[in-house]
N, C-alpha and C positions, 0 to 999 in steps of 0.2 A: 504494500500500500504506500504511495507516494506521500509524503508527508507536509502536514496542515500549519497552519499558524504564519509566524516568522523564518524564512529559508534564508538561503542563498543560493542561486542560480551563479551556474558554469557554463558560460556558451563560447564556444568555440568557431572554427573558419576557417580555410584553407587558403592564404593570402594568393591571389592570380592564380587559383584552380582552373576556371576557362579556360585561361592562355596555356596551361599545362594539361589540361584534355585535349585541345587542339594540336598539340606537338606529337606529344604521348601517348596516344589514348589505351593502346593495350597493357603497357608499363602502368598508365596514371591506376586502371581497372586495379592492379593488387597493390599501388604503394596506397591506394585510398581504403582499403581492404583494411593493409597492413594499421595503417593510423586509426581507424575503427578500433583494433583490437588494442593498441597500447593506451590508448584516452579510457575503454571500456577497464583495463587493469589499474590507473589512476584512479580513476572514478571510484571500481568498487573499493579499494584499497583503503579509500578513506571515508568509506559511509554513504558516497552517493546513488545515486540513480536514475536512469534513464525514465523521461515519459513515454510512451507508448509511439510518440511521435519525435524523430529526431530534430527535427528542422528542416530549413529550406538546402536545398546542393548542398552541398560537401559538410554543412556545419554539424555540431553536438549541442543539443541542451544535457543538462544535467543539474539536478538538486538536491540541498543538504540542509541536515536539519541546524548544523554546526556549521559557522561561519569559518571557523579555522579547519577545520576539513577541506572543506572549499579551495581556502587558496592552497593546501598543503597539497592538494591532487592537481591542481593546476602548474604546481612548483612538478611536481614527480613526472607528468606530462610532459611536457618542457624536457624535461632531463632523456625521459626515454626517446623522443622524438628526436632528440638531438644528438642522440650515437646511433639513432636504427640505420643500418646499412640501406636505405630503400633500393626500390629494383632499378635497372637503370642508370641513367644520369641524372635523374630527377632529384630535386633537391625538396625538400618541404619544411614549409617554414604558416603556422600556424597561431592565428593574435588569437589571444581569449580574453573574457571580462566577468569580470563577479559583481555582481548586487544582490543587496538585498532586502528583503521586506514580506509584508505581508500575502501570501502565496492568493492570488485568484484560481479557481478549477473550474474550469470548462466543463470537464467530464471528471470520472474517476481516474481515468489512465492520463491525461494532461492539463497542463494549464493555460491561461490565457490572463490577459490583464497587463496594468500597467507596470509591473513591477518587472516582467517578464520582458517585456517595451523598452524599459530603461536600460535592461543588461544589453539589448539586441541595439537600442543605437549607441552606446558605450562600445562594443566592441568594435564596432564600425568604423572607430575613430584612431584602433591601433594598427600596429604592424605585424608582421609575422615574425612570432620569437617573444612578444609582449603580452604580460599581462598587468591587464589594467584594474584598477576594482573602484566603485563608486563612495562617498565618503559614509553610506549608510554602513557599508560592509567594513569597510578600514575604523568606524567606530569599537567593532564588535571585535577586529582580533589587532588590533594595535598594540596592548598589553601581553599578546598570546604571542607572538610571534619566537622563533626560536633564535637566536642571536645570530646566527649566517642571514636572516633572511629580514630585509628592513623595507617601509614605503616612503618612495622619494612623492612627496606631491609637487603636481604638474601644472597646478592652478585651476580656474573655473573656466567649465566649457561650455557653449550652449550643444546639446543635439538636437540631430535633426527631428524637427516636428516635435519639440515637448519642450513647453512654458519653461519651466525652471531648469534654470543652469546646473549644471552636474561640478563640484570639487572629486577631480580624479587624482590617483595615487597610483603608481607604478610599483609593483612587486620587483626589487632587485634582490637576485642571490646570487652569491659572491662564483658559483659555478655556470651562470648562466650571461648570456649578452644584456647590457645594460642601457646601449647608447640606442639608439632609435629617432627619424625623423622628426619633428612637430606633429602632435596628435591632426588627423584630419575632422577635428568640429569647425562648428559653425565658429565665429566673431567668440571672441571672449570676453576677459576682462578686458575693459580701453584704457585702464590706468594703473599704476603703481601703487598704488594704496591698498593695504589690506579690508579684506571686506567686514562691512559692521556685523562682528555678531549675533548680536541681539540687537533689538526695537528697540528708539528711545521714545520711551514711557513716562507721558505726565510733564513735556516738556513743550508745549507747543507753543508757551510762548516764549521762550528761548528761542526757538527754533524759527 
């Protein structure tokens, strides 16, 4: 049974999959095979699980009831993915993104909603080899994290098609790639200033 409340969602992507079906396509058939099965050995390894529906092309969902599960199978993904000998010359190289929040269910086997929405335009904004996690999910294992493994944040992002700006953080482990492009979101912060955290209250006519 897929699990209710508060999650976090693992979604995955195979960066320029097209352009690697169009070169490769008999090789792409078992390296995409292959990355099924080592995401599927991260995932269970650390609590999670598939819905009934993977996603759209080449991507993975996946959900935990533990926020640090979450990124710890994203970290292990990464790692295996990144000594698999794939077949071929094909190289693969794989953005993922974590958020999290209160789980919408469609049906009993998946989910739907906007929590689901946020992890899916969050990843859209990284590279292959990155993982990114939204500030809901970095609230929950900032404390947890094991000492090799820290989040660098990246500032506020808008994505596509949803009102409120996303604060993204980057998963760096000291065995893994670190440097990566500028995220691809929308406009962001326009200024230097840090953002007001809280409302000021009771001051309007100061203000």
């Amino acid at each position: 049974m897929l699990p209710e409340g508060t999650v976090t969602f693992l979604l995955t992507d195979v960066e320029g999959s097209t352009r690697l079906w169009e070169a490769e396509p008999e090789a792409m058939a078992d390296v995409i095979a292959r990355h099924y099965e080592l995401l599927d050995r991260a995932i269970a390894a650390h609590g999670g699980q598939r819905p009934q529906e993977q996603g759209e092309g080449d991507s993975v969902v996946a959900v935990f009831s533990d926020a640090a599960g979450a990124v710890a199978a994203a970290i292990d993904a990464q790692r295996l993915l990144a000594v698999e000998p794939f077949a071929g010359s094909l190289s693969l190289r794989v953005r993922m993104a974590l958020h999290s929040g209160v789980a919408t269910k469609r049906d009993a086997l998946n989910y739907a909603g906007p929590v689901v929405i946020r992890c899916a335009r969050l990843r859209a904004c990284g590279h292959g080899g990155q993982i990114l996690i939204s500030e809901a999910t970095a609230a929950l294992v900032r404390d947890r994290l094991p000492p090799q493994v820290a989040l660098v944040g990246l500032g506020l992002h808008q994505l596509k098609d949803l009102d409120a700006p996303e604060r993204v953080s980057q998963v760096v482990v000291h065995d893994l790639p670190a440097s990566f492009p500028a995220l691809r979101s929308l406009v962001a912060e326009k200024h230097n200033l840090p953002t007001q955290p809280t409302p000021l209250i009771g001051r309007a006519s100061e203000i």
